[in-house]
MDTraj code that builds the backbone (N, CA, C; nanometers):
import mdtraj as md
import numpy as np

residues = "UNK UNK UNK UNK UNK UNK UNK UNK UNK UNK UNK UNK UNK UNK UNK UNK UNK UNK UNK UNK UNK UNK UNK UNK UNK UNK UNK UNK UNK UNK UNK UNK UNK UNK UNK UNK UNK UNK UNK UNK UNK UNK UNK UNK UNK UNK UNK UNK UNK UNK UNK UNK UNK UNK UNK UNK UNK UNK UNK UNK UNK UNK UNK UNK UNK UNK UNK UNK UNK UNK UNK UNK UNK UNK UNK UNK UNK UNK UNK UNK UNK UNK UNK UNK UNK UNK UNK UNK UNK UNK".split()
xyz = np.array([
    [0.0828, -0.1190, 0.0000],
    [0.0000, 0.0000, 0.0000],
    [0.0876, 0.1259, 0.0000],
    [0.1704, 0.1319, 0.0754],
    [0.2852, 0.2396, 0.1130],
    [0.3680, 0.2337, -0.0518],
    [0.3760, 0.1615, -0.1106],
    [0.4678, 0.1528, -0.2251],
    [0.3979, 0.2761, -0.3307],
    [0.2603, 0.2021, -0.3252],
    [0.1524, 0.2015, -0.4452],
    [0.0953, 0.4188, -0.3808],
    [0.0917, 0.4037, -0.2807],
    [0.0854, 0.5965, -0.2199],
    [0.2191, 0.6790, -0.2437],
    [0.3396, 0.6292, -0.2598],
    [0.4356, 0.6574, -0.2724],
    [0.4735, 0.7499, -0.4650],
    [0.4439, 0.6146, -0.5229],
    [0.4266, 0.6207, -0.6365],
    [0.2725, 0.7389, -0.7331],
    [0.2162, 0.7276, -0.6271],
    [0.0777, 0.8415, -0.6835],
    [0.1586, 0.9815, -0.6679],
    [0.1837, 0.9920, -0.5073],
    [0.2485, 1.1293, -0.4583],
    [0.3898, 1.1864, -0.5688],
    [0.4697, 1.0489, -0.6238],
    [0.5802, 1.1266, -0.6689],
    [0.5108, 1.1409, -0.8171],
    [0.3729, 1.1126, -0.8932],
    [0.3435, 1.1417, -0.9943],
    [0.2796, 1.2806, -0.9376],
    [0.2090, 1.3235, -0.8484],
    [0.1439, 1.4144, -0.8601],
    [0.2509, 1.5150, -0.8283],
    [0.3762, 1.5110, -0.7504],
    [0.4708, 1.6255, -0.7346],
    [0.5450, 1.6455, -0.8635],
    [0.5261, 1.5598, -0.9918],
    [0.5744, 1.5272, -1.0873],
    [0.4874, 1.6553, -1.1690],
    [0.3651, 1.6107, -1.1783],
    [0.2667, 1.6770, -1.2378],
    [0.2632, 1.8434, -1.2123],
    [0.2797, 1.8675, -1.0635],
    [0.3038, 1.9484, -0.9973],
    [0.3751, 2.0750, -1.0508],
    [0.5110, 2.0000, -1.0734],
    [0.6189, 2.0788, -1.0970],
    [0.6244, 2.0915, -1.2831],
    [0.5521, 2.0408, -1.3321],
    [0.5537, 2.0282, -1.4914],
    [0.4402, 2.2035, -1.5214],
    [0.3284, 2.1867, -1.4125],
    [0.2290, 2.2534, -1.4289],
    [0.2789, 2.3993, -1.3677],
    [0.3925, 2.3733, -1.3029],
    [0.4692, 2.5540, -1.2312],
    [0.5437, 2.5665, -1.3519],
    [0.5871, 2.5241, -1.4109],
    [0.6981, 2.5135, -1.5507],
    [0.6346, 2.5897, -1.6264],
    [0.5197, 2.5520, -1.6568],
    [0.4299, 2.6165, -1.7524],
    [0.3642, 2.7280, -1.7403],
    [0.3283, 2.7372, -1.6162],
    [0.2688, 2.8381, -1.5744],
    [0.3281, 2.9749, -1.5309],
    [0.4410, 2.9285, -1.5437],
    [0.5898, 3.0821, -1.5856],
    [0.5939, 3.0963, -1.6619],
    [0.6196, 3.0382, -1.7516],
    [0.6362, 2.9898, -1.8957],
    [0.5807, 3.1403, -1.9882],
    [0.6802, 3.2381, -2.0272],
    [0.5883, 3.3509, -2.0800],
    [0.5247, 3.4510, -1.9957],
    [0.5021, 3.3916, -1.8526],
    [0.4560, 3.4841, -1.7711],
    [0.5334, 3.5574, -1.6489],
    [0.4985, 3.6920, -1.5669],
    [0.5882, 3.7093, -1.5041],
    [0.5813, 3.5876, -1.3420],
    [0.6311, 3.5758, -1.2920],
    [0.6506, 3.5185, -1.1651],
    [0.5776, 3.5389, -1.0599],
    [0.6098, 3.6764, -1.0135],
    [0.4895, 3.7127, -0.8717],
    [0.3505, 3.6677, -0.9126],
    [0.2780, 3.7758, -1.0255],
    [0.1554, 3.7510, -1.0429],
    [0.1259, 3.5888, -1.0415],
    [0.1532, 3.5315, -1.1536],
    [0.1492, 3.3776, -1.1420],
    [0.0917, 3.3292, -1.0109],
    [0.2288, 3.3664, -0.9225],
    [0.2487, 3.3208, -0.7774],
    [0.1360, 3.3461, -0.6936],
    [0.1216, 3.4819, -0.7022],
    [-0.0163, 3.5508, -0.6200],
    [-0.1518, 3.4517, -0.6987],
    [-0.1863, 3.4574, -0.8216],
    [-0.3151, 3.4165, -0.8591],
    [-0.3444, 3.2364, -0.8014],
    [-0.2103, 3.1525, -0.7578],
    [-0.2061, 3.0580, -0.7764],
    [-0.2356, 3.0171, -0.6264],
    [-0.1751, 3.1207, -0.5449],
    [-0.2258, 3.1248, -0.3992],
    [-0.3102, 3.1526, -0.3343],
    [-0.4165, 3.2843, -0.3932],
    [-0.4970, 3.2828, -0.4391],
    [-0.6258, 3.1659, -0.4566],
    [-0.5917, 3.0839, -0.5492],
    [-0.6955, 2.9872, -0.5672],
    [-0.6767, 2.8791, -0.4757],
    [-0.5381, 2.8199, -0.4470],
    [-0.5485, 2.7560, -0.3426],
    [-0.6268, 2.8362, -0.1779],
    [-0.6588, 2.9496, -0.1330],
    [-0.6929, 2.9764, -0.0283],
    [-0.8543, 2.9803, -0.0697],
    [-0.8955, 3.0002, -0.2067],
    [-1.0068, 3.0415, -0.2249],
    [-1.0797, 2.9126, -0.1724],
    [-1.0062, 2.7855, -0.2546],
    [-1.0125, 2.6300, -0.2147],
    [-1.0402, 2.5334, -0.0931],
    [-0.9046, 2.6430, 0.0595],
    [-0.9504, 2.5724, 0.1499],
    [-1.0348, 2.6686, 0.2027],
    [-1.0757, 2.7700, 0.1864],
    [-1.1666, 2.8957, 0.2775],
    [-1.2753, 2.7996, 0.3523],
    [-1.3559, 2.7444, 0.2452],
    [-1.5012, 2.7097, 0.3150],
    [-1.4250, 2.5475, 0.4545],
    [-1.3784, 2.5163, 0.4197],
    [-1.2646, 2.4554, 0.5240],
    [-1.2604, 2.5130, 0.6470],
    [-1.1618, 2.6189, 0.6590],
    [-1.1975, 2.7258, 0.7523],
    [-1.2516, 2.7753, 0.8518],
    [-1.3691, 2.8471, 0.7658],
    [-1.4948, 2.8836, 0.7980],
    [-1.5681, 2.8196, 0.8673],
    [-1.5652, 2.6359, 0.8564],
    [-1.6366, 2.5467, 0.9144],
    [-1.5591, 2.5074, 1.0008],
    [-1.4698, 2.5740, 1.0425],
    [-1.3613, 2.5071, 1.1430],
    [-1.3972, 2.6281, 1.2277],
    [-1.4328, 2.7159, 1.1797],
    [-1.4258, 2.8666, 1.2777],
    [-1.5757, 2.8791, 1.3236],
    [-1.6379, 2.8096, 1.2079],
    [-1.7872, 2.8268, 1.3113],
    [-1.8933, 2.7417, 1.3483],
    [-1.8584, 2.6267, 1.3097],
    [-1.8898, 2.5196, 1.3701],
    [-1.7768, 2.3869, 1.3853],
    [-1.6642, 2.4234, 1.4887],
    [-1.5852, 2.3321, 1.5150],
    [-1.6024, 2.2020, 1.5715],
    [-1.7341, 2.1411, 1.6312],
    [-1.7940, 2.0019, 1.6440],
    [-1.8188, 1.9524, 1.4814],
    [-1.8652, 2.0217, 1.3783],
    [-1.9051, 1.9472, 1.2714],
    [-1.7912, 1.9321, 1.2105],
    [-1.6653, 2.0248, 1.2350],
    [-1.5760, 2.0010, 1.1509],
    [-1.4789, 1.8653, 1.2036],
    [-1.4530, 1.8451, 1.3274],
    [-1.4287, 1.7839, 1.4224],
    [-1.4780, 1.6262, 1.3544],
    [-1.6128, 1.6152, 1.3538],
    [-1.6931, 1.5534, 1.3457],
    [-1.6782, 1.4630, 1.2057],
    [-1.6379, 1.5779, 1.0801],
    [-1.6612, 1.4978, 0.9406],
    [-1.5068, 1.5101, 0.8766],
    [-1.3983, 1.5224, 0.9947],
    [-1.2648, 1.4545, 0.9932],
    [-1.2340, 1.6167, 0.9453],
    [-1.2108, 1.7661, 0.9291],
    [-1.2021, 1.8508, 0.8768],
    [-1.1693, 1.9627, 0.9602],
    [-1.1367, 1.9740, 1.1091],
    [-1.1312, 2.0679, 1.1346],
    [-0.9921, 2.1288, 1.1503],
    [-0.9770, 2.2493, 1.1461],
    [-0.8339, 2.3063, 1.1127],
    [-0.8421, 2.3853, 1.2733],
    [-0.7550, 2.3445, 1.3273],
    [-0.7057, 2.4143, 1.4914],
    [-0.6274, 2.5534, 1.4860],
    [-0.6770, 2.6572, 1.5925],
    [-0.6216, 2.7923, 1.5583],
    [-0.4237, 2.7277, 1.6446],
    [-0.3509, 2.8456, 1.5043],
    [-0.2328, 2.8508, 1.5337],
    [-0.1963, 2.8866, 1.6215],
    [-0.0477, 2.8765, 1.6982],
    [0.0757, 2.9388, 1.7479],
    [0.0725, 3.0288, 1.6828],
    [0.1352, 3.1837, 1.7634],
    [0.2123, 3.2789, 1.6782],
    [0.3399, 3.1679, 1.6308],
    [0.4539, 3.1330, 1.7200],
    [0.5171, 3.0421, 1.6453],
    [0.4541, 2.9773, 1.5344],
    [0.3804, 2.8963, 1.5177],
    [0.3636, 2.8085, 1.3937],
    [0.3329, 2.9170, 1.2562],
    [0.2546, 3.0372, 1.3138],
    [0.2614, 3.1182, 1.2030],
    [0.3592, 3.1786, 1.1704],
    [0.4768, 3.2078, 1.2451],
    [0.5921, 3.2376, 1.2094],
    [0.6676, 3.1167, 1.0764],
    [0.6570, 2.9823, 1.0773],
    [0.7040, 2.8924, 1.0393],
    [0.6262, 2.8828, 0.9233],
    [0.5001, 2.8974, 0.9347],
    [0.4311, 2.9038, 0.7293],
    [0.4558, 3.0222, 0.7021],
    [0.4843, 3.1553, 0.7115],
    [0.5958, 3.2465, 0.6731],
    [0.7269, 3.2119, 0.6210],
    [0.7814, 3.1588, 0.7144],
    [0.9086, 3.0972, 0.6707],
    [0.8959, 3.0362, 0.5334],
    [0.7849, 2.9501, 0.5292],
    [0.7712, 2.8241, 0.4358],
    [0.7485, 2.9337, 0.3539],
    [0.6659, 3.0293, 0.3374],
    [0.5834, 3.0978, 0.2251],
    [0.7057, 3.1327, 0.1531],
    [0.8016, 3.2028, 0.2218],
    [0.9462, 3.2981, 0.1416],
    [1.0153, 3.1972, 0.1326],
    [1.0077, 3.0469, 0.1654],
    [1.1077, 2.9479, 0.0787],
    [1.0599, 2.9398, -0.0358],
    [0.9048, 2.8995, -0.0528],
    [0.8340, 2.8708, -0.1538],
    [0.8468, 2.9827, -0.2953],
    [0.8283, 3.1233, -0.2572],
    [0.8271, 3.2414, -0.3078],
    [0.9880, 3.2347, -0.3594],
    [1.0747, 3.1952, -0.3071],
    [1.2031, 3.2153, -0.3846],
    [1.2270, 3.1171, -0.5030],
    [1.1663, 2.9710, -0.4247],
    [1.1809, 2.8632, -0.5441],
    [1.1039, 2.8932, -0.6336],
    [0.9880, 2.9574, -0.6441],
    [0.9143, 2.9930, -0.7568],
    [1.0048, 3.0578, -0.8555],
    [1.0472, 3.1966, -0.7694],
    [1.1066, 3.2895, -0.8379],
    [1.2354, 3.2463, -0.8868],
    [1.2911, 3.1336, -0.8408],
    [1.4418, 3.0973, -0.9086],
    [1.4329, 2.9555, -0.9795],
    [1.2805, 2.8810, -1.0241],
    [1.2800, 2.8094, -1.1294],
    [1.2245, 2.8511, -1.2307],
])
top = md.Topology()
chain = top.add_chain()
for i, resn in enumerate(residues, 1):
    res = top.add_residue(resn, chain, resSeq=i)
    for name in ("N", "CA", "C"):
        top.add_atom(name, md.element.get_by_symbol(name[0]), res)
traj = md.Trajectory(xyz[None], top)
């Protein structure tokens, strides 16, 4: 099972990175970057939302997202300006 999840994940980081390729490709970088982050937040919002206002249902249907650490938000910062450079330097 672990082989066969292994093998999906390195196609989809595969896919992943084919689909950032392209999506520079001709275009400038930030924007890209912004529209792409963007849709991923637009994505988990209702996520969220159900974590923020009804945290038993989210709890409940395996979904709820727990409020951060200032630390931990310090650390997806971190991640964001790793991410933001590798964008900008592939």
């Amino acid at each position: 099972m672990w082989m066969t999840l292994t093998c999906i994940s390195a196609l989809l980081l595969g896919c992943y990175d084919i689909s950032k390729k392209k999506a520079v490709d001709g275009n400038a970088v930030l924007p890209t970057l912004f529209f792409s982050t963007l849709a991923a937040a637009l994505a988990i919002a209702p996520i969220l939302l159900l974590s923020a206002l009804d945290p038993a249902r989210a709890y409940a249907w395996h979904l709820a997202v727990p409020p951060q650490t200032p630390a931990a938000h310090l650390l997806i910062l971190l991640k964001s300006i790793l991410v933001g450079c590798s964008w900008m330097l592939s």
